[in-house]
mmJSON file of the N, C-alpha and C atoms, coordinates in Angstrom:
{"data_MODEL":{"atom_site":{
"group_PDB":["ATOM","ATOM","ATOM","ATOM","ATOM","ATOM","ATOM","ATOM","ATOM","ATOM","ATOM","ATOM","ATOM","ATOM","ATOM","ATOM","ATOM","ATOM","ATOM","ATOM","ATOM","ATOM","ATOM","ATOM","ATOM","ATOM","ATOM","ATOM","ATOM","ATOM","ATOM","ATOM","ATOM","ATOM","ATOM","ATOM","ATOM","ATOM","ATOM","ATOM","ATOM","ATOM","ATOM","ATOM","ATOM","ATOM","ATOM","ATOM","ATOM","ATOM","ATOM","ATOM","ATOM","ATOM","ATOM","ATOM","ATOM","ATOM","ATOM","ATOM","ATOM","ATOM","ATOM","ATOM","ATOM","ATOM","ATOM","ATOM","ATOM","ATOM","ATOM","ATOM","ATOM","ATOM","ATOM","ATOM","ATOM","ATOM","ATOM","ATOM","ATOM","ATOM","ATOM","ATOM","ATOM","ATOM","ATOM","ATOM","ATOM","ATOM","ATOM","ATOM","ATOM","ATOM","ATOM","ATOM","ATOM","ATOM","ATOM","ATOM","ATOM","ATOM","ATOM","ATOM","ATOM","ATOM","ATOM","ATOM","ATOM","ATOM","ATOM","ATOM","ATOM","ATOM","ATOM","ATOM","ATOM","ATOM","ATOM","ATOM","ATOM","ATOM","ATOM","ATOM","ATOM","ATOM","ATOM","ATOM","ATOM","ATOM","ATOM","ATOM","ATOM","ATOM","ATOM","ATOM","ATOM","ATOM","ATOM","ATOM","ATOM","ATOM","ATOM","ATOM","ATOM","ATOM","ATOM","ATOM","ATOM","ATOM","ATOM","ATOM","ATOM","ATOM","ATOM","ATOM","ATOM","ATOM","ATOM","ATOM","ATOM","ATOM","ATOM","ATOM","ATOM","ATOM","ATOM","ATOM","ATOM","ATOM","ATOM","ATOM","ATOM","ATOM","ATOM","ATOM","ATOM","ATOM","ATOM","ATOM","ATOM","ATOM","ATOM","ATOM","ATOM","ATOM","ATOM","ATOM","ATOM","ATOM","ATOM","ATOM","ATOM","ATOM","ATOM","ATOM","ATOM","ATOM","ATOM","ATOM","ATOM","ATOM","ATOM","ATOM","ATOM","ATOM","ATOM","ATOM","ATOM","ATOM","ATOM","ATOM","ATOM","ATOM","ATOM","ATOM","ATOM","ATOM","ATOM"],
"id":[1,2,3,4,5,6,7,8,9,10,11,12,13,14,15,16,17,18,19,20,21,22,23,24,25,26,27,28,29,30,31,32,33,34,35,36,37,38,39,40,41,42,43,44,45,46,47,48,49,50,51,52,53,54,55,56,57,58,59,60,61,62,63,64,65,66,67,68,69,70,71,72,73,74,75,76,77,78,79,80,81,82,83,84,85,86,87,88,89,90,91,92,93,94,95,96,97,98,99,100,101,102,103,104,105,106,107,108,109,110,111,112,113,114,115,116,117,118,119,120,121,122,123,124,125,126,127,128,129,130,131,132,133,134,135,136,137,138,139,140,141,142,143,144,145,146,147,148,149,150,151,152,153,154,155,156,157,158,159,160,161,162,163,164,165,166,167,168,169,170,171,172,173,174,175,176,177,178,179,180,181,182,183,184,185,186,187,188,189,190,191,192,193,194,195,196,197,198,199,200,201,202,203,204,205,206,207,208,209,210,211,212,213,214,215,216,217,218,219],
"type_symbol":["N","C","C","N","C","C","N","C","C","N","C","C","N","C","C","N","C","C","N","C","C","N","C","C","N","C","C","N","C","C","N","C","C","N","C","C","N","C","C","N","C","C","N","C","C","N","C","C","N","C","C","N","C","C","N","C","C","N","C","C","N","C","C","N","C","C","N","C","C","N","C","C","N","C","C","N","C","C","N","C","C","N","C","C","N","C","C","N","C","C","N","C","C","N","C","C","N","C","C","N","C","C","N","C","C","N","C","C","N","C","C","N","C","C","N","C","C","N","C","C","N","C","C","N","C","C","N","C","C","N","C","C","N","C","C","N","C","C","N","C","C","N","C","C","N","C","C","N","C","C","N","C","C","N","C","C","N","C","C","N","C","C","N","C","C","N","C","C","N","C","C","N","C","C","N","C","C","N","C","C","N","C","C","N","C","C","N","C","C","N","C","C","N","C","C","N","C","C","N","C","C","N","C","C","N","C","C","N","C","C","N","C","C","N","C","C","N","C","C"],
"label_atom_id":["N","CA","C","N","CA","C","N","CA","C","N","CA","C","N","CA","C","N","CA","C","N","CA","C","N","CA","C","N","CA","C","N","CA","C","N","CA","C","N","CA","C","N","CA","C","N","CA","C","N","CA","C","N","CA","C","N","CA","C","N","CA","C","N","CA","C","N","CA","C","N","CA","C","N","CA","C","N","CA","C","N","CA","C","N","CA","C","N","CA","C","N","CA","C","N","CA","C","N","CA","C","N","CA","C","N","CA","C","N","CA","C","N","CA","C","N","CA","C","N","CA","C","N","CA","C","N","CA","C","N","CA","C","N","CA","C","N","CA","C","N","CA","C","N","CA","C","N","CA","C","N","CA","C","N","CA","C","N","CA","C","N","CA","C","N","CA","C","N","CA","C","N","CA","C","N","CA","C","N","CA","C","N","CA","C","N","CA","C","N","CA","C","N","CA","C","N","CA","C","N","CA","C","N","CA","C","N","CA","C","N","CA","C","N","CA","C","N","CA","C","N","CA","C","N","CA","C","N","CA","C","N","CA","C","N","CA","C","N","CA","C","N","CA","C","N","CA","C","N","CA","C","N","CA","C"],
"label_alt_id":[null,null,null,null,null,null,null,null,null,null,null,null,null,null,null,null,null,null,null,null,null,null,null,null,null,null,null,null,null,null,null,null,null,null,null,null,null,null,null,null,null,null,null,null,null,null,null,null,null,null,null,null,null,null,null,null,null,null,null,null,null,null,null,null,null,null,null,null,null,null,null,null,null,null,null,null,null,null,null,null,null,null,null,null,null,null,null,null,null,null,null,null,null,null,null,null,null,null,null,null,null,null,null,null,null,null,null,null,null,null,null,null,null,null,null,null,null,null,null,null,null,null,null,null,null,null,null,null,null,null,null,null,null,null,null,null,null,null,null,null,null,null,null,null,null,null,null,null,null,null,null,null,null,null,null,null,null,null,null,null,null,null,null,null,null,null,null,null,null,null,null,null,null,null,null,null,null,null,null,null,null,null,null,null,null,null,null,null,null,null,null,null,null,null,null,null,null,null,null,null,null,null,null,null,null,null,null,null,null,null,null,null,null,null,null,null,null,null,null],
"label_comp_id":["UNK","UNK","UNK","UNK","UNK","UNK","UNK","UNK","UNK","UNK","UNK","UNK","UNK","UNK","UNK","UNK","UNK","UNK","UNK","UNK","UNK","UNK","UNK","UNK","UNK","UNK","UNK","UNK","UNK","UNK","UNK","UNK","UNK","UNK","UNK","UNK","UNK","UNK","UNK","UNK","UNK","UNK","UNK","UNK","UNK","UNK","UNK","UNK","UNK","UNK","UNK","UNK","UNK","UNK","UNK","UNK","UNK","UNK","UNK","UNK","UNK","UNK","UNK","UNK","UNK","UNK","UNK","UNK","UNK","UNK","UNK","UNK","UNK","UNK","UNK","UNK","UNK","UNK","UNK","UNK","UNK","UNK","UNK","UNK","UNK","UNK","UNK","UNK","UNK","UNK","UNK","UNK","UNK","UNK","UNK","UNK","UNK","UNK","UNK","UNK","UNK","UNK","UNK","UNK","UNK","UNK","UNK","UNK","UNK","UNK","UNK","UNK","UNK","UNK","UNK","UNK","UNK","UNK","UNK","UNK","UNK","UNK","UNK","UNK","UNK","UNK","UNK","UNK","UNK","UNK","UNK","UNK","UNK","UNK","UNK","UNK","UNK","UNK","UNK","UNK","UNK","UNK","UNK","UNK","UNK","UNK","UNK","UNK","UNK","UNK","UNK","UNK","UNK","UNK","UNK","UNK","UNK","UNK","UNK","UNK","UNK","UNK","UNK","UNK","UNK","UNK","UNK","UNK","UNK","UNK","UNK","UNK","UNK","UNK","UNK","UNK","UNK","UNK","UNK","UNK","UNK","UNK","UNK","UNK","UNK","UNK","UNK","UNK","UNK","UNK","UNK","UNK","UNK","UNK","UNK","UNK","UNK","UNK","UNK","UNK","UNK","UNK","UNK","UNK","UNK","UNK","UNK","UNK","UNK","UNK","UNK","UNK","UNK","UNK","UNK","UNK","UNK","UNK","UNK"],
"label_asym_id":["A","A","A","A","A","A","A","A","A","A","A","A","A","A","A","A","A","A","A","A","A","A","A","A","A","A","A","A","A","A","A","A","A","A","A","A","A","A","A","A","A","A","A","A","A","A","A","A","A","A","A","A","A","A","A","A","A","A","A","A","A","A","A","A","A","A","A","A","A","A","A","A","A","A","A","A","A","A","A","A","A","A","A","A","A","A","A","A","A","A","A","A","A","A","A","A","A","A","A","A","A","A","A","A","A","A","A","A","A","A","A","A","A","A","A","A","A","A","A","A","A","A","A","A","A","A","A","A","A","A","A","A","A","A","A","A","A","A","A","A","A","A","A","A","A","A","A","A","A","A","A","A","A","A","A","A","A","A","A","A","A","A","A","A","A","A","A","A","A","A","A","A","A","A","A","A","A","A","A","A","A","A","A","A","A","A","A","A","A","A","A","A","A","A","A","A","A","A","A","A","A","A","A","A","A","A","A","A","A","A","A","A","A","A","A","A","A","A","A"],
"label_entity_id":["1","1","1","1","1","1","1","1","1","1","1","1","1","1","1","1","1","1","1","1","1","1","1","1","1","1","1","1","1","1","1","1","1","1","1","1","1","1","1","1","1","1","1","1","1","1","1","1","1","1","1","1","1","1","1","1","1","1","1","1","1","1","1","1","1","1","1","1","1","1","1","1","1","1","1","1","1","1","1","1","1","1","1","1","1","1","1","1","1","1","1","1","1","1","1","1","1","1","1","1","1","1","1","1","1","1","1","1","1","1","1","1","1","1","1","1","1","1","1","1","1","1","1","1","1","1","1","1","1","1","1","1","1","1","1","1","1","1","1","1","1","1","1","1","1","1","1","1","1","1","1","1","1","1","1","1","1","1","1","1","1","1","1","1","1","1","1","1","1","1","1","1","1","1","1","1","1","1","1","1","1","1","1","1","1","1","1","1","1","1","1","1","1","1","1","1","1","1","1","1","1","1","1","1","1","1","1","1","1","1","1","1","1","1","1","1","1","1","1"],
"label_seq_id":[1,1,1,2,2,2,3,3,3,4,4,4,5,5,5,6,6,6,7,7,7,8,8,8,9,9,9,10,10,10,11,11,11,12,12,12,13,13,13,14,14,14,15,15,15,16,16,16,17,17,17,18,18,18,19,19,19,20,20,20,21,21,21,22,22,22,23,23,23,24,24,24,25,25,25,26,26,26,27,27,27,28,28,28,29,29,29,30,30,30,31,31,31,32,32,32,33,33,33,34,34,34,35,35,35,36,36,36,37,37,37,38,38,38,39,39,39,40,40,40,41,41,41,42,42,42,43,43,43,44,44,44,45,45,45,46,46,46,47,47,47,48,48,48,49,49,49,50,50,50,51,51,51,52,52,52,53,53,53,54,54,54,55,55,55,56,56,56,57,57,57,58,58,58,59,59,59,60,60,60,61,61,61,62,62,62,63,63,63,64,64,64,65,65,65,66,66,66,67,67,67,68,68,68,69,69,69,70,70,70,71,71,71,72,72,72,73,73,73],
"pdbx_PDB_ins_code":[null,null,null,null,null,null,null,null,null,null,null,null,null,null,null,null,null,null,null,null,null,null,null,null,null,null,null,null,null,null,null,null,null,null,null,null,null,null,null,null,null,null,null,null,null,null,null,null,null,null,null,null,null,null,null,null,null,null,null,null,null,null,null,null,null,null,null,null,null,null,null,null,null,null,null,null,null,null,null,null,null,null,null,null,null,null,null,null,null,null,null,null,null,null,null,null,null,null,null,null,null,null,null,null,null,null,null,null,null,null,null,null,null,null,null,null,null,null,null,null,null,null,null,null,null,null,null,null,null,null,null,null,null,null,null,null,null,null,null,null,null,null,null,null,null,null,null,null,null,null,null,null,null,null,null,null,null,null,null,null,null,null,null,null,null,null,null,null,null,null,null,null,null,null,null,null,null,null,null,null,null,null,null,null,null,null,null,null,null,null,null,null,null,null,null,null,null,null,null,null,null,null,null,null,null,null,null,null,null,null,null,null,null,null,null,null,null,null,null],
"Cartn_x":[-10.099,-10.324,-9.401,-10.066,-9.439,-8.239,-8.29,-7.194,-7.924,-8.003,-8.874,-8.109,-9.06,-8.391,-8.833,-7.534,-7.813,-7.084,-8.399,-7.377,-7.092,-5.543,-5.103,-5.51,-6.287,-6.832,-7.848,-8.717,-10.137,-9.908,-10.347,-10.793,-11.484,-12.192,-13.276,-12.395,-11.189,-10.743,-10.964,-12.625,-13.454,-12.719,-13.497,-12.765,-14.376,-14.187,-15.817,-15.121,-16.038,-15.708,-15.481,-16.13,-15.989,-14.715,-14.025,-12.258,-11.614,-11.84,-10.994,-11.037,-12.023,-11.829,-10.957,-11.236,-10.458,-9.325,-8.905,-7.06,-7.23,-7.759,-6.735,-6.837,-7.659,-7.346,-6.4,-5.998,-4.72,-3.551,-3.515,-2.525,-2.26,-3.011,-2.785,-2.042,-1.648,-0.754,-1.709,-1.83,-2.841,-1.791,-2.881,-1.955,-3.159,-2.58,-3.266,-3.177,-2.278,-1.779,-2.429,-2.985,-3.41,-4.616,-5.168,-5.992,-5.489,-4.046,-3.309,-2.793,-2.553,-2.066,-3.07,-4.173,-5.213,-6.385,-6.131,-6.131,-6.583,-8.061,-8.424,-7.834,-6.971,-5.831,-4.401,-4.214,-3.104,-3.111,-2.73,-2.621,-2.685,-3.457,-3.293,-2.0,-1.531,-0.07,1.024,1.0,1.808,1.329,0.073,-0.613,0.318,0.252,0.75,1.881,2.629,4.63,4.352,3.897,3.936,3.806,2.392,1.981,2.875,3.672,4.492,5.865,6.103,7.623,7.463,5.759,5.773,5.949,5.366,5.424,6.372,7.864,9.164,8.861,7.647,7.318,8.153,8.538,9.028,10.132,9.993,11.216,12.478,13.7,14.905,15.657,16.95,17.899,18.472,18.536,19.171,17.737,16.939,15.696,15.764,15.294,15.446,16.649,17.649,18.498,18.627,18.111,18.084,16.695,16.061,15.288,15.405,16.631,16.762,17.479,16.403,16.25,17.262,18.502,19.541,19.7,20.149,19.823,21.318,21.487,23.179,22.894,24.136,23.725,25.08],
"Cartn_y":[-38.725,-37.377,-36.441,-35.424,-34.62,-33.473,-32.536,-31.586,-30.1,-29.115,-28.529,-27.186,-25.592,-24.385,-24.252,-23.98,-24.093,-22.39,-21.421,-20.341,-20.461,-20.459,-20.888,-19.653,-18.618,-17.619,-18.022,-19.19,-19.483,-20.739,-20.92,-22.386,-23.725,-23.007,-24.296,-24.502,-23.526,-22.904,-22.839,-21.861,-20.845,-19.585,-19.082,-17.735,-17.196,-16.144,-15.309,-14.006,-12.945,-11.715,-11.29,-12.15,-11.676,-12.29,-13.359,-13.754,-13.012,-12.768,-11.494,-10.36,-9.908,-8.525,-8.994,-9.958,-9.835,-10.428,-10.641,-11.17,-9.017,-8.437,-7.61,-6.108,-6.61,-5.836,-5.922,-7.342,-7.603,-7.08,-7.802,-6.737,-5.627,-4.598,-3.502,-2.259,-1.583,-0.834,0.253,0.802,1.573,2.652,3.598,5.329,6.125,7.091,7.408,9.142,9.518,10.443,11.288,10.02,10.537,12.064,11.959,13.634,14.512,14.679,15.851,15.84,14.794,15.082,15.212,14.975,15.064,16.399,17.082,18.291,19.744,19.889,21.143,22.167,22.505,23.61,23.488,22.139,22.181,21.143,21.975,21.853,20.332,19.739,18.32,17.803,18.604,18.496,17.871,18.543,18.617,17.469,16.926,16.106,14.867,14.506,13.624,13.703,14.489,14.128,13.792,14.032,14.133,12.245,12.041,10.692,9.687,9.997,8.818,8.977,9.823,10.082,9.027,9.336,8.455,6.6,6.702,4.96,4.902,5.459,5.739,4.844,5.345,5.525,6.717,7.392,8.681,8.342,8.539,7.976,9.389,8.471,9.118,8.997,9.689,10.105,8.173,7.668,5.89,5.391,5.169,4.359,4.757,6.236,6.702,5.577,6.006,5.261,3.682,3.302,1.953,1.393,2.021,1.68,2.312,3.13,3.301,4.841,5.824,7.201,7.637,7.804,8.53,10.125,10.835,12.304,12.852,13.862,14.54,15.128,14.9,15.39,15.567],
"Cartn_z":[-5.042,-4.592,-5.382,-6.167,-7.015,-6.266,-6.644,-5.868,-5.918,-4.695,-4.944,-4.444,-4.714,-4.105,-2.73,-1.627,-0.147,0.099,0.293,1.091,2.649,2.934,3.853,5.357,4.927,5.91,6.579,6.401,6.856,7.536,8.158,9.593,8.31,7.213,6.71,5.105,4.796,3.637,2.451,2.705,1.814,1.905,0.859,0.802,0.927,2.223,2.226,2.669,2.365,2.862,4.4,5.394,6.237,6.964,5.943,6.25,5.473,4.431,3.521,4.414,5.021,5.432,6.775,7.861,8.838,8.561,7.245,6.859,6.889,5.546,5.611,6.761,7.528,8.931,9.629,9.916,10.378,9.77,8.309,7.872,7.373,7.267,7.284,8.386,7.996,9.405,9.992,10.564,10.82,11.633,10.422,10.306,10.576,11.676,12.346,12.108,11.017,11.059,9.335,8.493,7.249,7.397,8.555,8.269,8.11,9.105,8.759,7.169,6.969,5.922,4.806,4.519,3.625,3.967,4.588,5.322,3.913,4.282,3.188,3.171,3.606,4.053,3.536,3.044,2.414,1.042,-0.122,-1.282,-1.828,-2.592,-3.048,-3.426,-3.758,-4.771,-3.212,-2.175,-1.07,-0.27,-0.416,-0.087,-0.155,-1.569,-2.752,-2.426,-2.412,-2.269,-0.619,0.079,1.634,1.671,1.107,1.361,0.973,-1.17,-1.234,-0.617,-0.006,0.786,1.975,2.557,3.76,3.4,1.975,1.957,0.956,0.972,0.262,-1.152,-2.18,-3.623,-4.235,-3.289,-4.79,-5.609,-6.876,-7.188,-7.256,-7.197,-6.223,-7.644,-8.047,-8.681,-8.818,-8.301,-7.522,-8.529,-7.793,-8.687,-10.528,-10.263,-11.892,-12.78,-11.825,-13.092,-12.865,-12.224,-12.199,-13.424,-13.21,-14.72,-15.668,-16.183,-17.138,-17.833,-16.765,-16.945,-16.206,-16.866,-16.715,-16.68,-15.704,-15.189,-15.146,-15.607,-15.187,-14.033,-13.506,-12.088,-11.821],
"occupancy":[1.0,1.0,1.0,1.0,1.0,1.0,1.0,1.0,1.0,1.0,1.0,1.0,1.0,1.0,1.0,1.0,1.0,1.0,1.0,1.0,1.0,1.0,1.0,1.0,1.0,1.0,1.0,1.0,1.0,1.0,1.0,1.0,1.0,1.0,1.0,1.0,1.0,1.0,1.0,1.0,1.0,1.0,1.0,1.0,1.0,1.0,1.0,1.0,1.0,1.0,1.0,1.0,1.0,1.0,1.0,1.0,1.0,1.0,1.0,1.0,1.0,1.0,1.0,1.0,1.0,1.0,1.0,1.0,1.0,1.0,1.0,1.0,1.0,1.0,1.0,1.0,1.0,1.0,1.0,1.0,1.0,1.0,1.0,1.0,1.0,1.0,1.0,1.0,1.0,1.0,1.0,1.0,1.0,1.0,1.0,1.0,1.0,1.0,1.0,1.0,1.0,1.0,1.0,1.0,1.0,1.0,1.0,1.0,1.0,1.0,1.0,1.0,1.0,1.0,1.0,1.0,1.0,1.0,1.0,1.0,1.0,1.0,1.0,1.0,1.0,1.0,1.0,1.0,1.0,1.0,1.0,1.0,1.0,1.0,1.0,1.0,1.0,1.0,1.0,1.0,1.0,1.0,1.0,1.0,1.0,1.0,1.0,1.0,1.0,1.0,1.0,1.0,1.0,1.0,1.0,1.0,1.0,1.0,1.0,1.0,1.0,1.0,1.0,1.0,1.0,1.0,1.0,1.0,1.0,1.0,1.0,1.0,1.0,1.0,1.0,1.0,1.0,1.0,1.0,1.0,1.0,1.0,1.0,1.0,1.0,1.0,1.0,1.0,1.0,1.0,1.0,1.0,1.0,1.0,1.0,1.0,1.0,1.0,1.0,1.0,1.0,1.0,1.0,1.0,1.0,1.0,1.0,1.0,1.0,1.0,1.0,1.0,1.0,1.0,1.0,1.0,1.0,1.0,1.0],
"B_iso_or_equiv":[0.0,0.0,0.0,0.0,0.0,0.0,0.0,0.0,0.0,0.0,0.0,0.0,0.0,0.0,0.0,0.0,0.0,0.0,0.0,0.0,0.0,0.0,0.0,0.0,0.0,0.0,0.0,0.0,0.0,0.0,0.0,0.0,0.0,0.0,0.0,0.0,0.0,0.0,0.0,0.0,0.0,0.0,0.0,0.0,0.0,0.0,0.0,0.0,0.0,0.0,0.0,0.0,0.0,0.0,0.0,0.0,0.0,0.0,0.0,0.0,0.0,0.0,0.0,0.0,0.0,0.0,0.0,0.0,0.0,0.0,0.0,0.0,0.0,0.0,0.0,0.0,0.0,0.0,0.0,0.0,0.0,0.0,0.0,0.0,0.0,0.0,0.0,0.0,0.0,0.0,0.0,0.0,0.0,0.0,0.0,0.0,0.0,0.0,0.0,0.0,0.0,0.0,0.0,0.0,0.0,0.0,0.0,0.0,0.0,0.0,0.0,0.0,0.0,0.0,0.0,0.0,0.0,0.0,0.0,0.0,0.0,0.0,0.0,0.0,0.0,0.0,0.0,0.0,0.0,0.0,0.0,0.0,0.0,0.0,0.0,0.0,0.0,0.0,0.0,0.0,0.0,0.0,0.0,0.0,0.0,0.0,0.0,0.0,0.0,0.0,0.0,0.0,0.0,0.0,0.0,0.0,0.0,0.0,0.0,0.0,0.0,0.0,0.0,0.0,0.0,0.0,0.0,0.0,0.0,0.0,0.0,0.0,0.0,0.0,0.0,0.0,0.0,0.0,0.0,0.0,0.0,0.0,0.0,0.0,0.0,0.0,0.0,0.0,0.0,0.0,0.0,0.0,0.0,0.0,0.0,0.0,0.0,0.0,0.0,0.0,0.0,0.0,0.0,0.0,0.0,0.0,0.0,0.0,0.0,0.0,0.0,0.0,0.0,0.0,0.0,0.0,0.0,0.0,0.0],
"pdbx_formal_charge":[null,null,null,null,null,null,null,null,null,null,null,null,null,null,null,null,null,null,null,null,null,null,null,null,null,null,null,null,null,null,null,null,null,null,null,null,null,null,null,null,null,null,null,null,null,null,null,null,null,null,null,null,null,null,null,null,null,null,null,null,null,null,null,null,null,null,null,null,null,null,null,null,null,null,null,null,null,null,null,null,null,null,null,null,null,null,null,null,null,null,null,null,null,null,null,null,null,null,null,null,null,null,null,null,null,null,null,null,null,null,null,null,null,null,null,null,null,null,null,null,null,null,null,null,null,null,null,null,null,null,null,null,null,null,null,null,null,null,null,null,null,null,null,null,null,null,null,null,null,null,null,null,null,null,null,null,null,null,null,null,null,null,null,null,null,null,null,null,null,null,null,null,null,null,null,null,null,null,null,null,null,null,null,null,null,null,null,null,null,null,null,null,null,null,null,null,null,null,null,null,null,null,null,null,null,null,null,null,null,null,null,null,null,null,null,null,null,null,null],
"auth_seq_id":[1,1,1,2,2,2,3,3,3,4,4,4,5,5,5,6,6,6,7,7,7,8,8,8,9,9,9,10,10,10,11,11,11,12,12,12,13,13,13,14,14,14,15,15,15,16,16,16,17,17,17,18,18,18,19,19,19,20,20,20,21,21,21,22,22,22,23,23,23,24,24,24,25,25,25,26,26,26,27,27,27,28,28,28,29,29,29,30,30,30,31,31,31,32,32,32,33,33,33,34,34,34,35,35,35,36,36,36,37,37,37,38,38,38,39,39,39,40,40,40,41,41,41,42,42,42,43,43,43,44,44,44,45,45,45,46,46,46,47,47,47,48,48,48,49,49,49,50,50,50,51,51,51,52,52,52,53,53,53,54,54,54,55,55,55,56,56,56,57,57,57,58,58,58,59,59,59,60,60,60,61,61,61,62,62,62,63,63,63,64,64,64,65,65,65,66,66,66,67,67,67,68,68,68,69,69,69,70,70,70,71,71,71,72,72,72,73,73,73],
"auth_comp_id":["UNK","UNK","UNK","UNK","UNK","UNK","UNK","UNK","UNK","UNK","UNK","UNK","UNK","UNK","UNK","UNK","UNK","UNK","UNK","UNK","UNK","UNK","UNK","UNK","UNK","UNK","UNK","UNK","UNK","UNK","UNK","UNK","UNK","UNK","UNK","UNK","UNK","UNK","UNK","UNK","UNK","UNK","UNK","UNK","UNK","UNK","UNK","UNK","UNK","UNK","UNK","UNK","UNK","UNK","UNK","UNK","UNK","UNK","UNK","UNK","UNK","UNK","UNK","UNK","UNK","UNK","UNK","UNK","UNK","UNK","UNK","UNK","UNK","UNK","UNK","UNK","UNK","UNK","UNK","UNK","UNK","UNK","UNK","UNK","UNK","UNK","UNK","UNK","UNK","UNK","UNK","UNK","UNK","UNK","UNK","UNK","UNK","UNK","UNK","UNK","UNK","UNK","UNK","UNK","UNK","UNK","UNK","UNK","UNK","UNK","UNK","UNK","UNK","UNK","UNK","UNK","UNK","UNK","UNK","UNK","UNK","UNK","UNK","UNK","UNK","UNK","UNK","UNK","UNK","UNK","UNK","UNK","UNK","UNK","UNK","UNK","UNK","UNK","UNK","UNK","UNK","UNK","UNK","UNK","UNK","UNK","UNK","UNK","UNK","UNK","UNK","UNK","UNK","UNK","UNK","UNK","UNK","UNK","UNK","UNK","UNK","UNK","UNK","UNK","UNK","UNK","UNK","UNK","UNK","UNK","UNK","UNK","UNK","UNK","UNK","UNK","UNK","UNK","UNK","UNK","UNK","UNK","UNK","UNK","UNK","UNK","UNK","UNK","UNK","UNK","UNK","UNK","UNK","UNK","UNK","UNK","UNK","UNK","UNK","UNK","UNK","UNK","UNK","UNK","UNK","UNK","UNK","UNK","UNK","UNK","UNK","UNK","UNK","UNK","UNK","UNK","UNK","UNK","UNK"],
"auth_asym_id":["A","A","A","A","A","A","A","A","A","A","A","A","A","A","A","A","A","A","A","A","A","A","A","A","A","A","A","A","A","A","A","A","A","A","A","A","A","A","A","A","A","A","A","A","A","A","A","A","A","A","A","A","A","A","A","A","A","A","A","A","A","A","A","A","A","A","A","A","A","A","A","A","A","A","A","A","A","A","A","A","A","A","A","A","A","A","A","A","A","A","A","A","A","A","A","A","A","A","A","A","A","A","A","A","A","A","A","A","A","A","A","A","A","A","A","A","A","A","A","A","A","A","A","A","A","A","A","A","A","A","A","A","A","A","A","A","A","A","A","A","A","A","A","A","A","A","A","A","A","A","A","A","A","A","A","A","A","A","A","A","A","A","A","A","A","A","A","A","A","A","A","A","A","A","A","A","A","A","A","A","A","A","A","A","A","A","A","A","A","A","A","A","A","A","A","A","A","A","A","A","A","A","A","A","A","A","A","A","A","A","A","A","A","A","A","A","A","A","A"],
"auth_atom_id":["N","CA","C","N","CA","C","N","CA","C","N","CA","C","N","CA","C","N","CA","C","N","CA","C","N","CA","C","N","CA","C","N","CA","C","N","CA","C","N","CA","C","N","CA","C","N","CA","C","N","CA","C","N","CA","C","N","CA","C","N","CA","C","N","CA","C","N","CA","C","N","CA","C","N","CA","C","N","CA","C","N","CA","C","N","CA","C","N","CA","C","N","CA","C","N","CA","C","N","CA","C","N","CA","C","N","CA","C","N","CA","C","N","CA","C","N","CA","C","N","CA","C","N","CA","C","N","CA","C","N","CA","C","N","CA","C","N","CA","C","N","CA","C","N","CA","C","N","CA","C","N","CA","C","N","CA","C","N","CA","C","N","CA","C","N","CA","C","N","CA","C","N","CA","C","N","CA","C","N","CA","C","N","CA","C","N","CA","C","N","CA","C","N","CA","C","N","CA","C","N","CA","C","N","CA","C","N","CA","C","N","CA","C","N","CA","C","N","CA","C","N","CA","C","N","CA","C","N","CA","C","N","CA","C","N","CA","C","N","CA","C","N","CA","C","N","CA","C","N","CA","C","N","CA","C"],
"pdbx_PDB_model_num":[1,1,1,1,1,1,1,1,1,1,1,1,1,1,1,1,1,1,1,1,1,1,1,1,1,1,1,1,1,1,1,1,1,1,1,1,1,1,1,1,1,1,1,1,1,1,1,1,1,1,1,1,1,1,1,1,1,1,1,1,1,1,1,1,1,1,1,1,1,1,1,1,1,1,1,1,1,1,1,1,1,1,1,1,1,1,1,1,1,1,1,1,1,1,1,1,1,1,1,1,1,1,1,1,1,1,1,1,1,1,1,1,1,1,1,1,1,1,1,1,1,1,1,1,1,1,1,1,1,1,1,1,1,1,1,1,1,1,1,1,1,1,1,1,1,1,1,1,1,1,1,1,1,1,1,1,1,1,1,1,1,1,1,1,1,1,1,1,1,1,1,1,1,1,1,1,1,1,1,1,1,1,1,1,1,1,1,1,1,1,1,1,1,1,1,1,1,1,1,1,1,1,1,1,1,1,1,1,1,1,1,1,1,1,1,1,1,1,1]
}}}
């Protein structure tokens, strides 16, 4: 018996869409708050810093220079 691919999300361990989708339901967080913020009333731009602030992507003065991009400050 050879050695084979087992995704460890499924009962039979196939990989089908309707176990892909209920793996990433589970893990996803559920934000309940993205309309306000995606909101035709306020600017895309404000959108965008609003959203990666919420999932702490922006890069910070600390990150910058940790890869490289050194800033006087």
């Amino acid at each position: 018996m050879g050695d084979s691919l087992v995704w460890a999300h499924s009962q039979d361990g196939q990989v089908s869409c309707k176990a892909t989708y209920s793996r990433l339901i589970r893990v996803s967080p559920h934000v309940s708050w993205w309309r306000d913020v995606w909101s035709r009333s306020i600017p895309p731009s404000r959108s965008t810093l609003t959203w990666r602030l919420s999932l702490n992507k922006l890069p910070t003065e600390d990150y910058l220079c940790l890869v490289g991009f050194h800033l006087a400050s």
